[in-house]
C-alpha positions in Angstrom: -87.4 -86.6 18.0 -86.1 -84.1 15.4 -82.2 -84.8 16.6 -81.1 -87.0 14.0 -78.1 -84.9 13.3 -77.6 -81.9 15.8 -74.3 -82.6 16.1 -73.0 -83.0 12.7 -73.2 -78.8 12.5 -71.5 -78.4 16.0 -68.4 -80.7 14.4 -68.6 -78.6 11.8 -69.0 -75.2 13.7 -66.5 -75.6 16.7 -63.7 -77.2 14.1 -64.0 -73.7 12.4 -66.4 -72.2 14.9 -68.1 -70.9 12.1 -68.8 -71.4 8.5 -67.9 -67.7 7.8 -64.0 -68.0 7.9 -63.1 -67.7 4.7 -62.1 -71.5 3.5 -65.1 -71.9 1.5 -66.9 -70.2 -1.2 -71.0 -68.8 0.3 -72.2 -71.2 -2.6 -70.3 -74.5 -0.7 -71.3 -73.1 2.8 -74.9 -73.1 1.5 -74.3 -76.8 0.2 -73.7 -78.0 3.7 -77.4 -77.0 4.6 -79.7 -77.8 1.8 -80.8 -80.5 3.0 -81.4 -79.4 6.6 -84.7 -79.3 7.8 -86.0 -76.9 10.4 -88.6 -79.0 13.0 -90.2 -77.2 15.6 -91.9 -78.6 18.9 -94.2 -76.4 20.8 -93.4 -76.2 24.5 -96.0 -73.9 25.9 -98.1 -70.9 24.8 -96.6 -68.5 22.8 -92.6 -70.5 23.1 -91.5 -73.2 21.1 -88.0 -74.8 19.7 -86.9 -75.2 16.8 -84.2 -77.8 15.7 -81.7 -77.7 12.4 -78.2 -77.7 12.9 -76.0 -76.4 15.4 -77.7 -75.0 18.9 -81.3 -75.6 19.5 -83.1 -72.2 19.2 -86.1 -70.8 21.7 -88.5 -68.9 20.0 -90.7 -66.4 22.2 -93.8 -65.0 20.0 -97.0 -63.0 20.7 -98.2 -59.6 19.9 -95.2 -58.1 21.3 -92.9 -59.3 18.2 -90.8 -62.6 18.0 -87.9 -63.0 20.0 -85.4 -65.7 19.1 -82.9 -67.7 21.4 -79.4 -68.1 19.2 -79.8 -68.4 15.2 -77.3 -71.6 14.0 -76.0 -70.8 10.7 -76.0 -67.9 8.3 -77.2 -70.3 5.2 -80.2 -71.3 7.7 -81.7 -67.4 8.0 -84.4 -68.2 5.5 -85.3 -71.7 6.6 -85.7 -70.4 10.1 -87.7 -67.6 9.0 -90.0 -69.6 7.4 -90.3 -71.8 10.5 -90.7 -69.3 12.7 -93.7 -67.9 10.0 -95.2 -71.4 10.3 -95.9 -71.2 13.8 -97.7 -68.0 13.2 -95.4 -65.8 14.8 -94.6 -62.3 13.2 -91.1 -61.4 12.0 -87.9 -61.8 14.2 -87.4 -58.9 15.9 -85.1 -59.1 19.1 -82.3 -61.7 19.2 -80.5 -63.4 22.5 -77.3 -65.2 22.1 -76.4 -67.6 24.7 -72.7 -67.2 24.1 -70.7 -66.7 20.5 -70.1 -69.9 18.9 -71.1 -70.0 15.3 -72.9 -72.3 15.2 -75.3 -70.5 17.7 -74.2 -66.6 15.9 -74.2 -67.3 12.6 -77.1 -66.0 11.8 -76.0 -62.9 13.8 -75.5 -60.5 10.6 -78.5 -61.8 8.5 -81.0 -60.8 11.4 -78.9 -57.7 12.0 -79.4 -56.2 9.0 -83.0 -57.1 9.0 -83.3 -54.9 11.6 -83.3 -57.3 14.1 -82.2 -56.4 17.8 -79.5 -58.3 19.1 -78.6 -59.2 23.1 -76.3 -60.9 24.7 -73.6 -61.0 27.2 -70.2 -58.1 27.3 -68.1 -61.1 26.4 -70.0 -62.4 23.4 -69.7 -59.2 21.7 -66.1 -59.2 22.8 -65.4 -61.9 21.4 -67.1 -61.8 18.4 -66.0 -58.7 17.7 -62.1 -60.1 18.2 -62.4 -63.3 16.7 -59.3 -65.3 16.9 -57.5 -68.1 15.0 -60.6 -70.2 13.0 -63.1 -67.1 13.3 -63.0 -64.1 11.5 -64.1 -60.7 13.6 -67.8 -60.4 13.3 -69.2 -57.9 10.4 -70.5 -54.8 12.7 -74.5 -55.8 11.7 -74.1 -59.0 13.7 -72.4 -57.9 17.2 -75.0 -57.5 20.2 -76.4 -53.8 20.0 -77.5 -54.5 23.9 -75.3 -56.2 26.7 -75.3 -57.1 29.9 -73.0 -58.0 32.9 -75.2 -60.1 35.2 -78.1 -60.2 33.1 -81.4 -58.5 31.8 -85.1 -59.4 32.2 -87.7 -58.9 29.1 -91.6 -58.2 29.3 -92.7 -59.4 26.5 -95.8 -61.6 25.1 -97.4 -61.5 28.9 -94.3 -63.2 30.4 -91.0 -62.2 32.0 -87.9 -63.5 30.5 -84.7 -63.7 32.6 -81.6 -64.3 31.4 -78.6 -64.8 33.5 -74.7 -65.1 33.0 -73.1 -67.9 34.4 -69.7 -67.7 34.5 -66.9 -69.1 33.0 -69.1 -72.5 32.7 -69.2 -73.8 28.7 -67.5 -69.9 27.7 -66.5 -66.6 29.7 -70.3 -65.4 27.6 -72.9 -68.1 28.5 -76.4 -67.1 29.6 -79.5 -69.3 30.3 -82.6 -67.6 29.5 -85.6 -68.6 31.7 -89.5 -67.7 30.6 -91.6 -67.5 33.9 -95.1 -68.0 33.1 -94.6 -70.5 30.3 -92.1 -72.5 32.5 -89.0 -73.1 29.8 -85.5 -72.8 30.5 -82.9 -72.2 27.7 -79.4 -73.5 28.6 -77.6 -73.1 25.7 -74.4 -75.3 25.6 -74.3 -75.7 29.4 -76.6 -78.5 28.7 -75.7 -81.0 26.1 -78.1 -83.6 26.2 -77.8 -87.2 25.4 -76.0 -86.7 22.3 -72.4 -85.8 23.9 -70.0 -85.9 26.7 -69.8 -81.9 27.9 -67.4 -79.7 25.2 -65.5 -77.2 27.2 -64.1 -74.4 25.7 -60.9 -73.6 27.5 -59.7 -71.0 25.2 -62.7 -68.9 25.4 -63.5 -68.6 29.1 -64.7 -72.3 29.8 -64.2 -74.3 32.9 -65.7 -77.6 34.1 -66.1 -76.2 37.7 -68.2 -72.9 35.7 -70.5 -75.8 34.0 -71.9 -77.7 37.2 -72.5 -74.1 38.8 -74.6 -73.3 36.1 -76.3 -76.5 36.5 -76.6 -76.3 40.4 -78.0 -72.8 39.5 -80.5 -73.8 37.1 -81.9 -76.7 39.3 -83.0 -74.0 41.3 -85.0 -72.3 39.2 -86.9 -75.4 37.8 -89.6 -77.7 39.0 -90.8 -81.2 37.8 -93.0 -79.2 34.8 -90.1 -77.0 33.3 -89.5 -78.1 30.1 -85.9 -77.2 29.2 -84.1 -76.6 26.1 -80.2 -77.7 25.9 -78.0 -76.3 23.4 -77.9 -79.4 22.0 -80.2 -82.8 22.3 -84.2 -83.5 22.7 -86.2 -80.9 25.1 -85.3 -82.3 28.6 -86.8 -82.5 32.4 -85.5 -81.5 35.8 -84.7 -85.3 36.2 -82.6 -85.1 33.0 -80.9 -81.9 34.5 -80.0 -83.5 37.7 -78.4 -87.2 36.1 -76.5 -84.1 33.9 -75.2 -82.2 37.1 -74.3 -85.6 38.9 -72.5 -86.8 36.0 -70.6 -83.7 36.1 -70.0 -83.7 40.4 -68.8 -87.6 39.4 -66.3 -87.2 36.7 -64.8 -83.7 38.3 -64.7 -85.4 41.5 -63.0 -88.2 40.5 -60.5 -86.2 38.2 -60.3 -83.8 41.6 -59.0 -86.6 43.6 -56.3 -88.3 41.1 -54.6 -84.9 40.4 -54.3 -84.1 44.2 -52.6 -87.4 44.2 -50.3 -86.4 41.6 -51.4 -88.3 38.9 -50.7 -87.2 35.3 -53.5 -86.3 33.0 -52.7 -89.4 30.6 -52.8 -91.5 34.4 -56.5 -89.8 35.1 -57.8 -90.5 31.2 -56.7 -94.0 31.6 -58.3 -94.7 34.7 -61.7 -93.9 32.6 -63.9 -91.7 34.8 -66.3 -90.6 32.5 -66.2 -94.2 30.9 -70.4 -94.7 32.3 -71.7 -91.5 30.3 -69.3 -92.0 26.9 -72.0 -94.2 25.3 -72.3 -92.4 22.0 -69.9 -93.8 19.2 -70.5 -90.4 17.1 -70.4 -87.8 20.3 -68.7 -85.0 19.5 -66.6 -85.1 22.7 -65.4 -88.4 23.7 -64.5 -89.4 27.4 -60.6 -88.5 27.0 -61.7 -85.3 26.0 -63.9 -84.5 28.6 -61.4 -85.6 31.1 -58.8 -83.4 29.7 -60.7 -80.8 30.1 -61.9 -81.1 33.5 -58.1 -81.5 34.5 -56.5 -78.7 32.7 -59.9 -76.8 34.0 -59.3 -77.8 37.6 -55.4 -76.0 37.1 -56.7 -73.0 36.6 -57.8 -70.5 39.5 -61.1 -71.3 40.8 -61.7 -68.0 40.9 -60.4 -66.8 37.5 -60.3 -62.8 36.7 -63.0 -62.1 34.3 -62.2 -61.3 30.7 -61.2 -57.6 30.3 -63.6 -55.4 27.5 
C-alpha cells in the first residue's frame, strides 16, 4: 500500500502545522519533499486517492473539471498536478478542505492563484485567516472563496457530492465529503487509520466526544461496498470504520468512568485504556496522548458554543 510514510509529514505539519511559518528557507521546505512520491489508487469511476505526505487527498474528475479533496504541502503543488494529469483528469479547478491543518492546506495559495476555487467550512477560513502561535495567517489567494455552516452539495461529473460539518470532532472546521453514485466517503482526519492512535486538536475546536459522532454519523451513510478515504492510512471499509468508532466508545468510556470517580488524568493514563489499539512504535499519537486528550476533552461542555466568525 502506498503508506510507507504518511505520517512522517503530519509530525512534521502539526509540530509547525505547516511548513509556511517562517523557520525555514522555500529552498529547505522543498528539501523535505523531493523525494516524495505521489501514488494514486482508483476507487471508482471518475474518483481516486492519491497518497504523498500529509492527508490523503480525493480527487473527483470528469467533464465537469477536477475537483480535489485537501492538497498536503505547498512544495507538493506540482507533483500533484502531474498525478492528477496522469489519471487523465483536466486541471484542478474547485478545491474542498476538510479542516485547516497544513498539512491538508498547504497547497491552499498555489491552487488559489491558479485560479482554483476553494471550499470549505466558516471555521477553516477563520482560522486560517487568524493563524496562531506555529502558523502564520494564510496569504489571501489560499483562504476558502466559498463556505458553509452545515454543509454544501456539488453536481459534478454525474454524481452528487455531500459534504457535511461535523462538529467539534478532530477541529471546530472538519467536514466529510461523501460521492453518491461512486460510493466513497472522505473523512479527513476523523479517520486515522491503522497508522495512529486519534490526534485531537484541543486548541482548535477538537473534542473526543465530536470524533465518535462523526463516526456514528458516517456509519450511517455507508454500506459494506463504500470504500472510504481516512485523512490518514490505506483506503478503508465499513468494518474498518466500526473497530475505529468502538475503539473510540471503549477508550472514552473507560476514561468517562475513572474521572467520575475522581481519578487524576496521570491515574487514568496509567491505568492504560487505550493500551490494545497503541500498537504502532512510530504513531504519531501514543496511548498517553490520546488519553489526555479524551480527559481534558471530556471537561469541557458537551455542548461547547461554536467558534465566533
Amino acid at each position: 500500500m502506498p503508506i510507507a510514510k504518511p505520517f512522517a509529514a503530519l509530525l512534521l505539519a502539526t509540530s509547525a502545522l505547516a511548513l509556511s511559518a517562517g523557520s525555514e528557507s522555500n529552498a529547505q521546505e522543498a528539501d523535505r519533499f523531493a523525494n516524495v512520491e505521489i501514488k494514486a489508487e482508483v476507487l471508482a469511476d471518475g474518483v481516486a486517492v492519491l497518497f504523498g505526505a500529509g492527508g490523503n487527498i480525493g480527487v473527483s474528475y470528469g467533464p465537469d473539471g477536477t475537483v480535489l479533496i485537501d492538497d498536503q504541502f505547498a512544495p507538493l503543488t506540482i507533483k500533484i498536478q502531474a498525478a492528477v494529469k496522469d489519471l487523465g483528469a483536466g486541471p484542478v479547478k474547485y478545491l474542498i478542505n476538510t479542516h485547516w491543518h497544513g498539512d491538508h492546506t498547504g497547497g491552499n495559495e498555489n491552487l488559489g492563484q491558479s485560479g482554483v476555487l476553494i471550499m470549505a467550512h466558516d471555521h477553516v477560513r477563520d482560522r486560517l485567516v487568524k493563524g496562531n502561535d506555529s502558523t502564520p495567517p494564510a496569504a489571501p489567494e489560499a483562504l476558502p472563496v466559498i463556505t458553509y455552516h452545515d454543509g454544501i452539495k456539488l453536481h459534478l461529473n454525474g454524481d452528487e457530492v455531500r459534504v457535511k460539518h461535523m462538529k467539534h470532532a478532530h477541529t471546530d472546521g472538519d467536514s466529510i465529503i461523501f460521492w453518491k453514485k461512486a460510493n466513497v466517503l472522505h473523512m479527513g482526519d476523523l479517520f486515522f487509520h491503522k497508522v495512529t492512535l486519534p490526534f485531537v486538536d484541543l486548541t482548535s475546536g477538537g473534542n473526543a466526544r465530536g470524533v465518535l459522532a462523526a463516526a456514528e454519523q458516517a456509519l450511517t451513510m455507508v454500506d459494506d461496498e463504500t470504500r472510504i478515504i481516512p485523512g490518514h492510512g490505506p483506503i478503508a471499509t465499513r468494518a474498518d470504520l466500526i473497530a475505529y468508532r468502538d475503539m473510540l466508545k471503549s477508550v472514552i468510556g473507560a476514561v468517562e468512568k475513572a474521572q467520575g470517580e475522581g481519578k487524576s488524568l496521570q491515574q487514568v493514563q496509567a491505568m492504560k485504556p487505550a493500551a490494545q489499539w497503541d500498537v504502532n512504535p512510530d504513531a504519531f499519537i501514543k496511548g498517553d496522548a490520546f488519553v489526555e486528550a479524551v480527559y481534558k476533552s471530556l471537561q469541557k461542555p458537551a455542548h461547547a458554543e461554536e467558534h465566533p466568525h
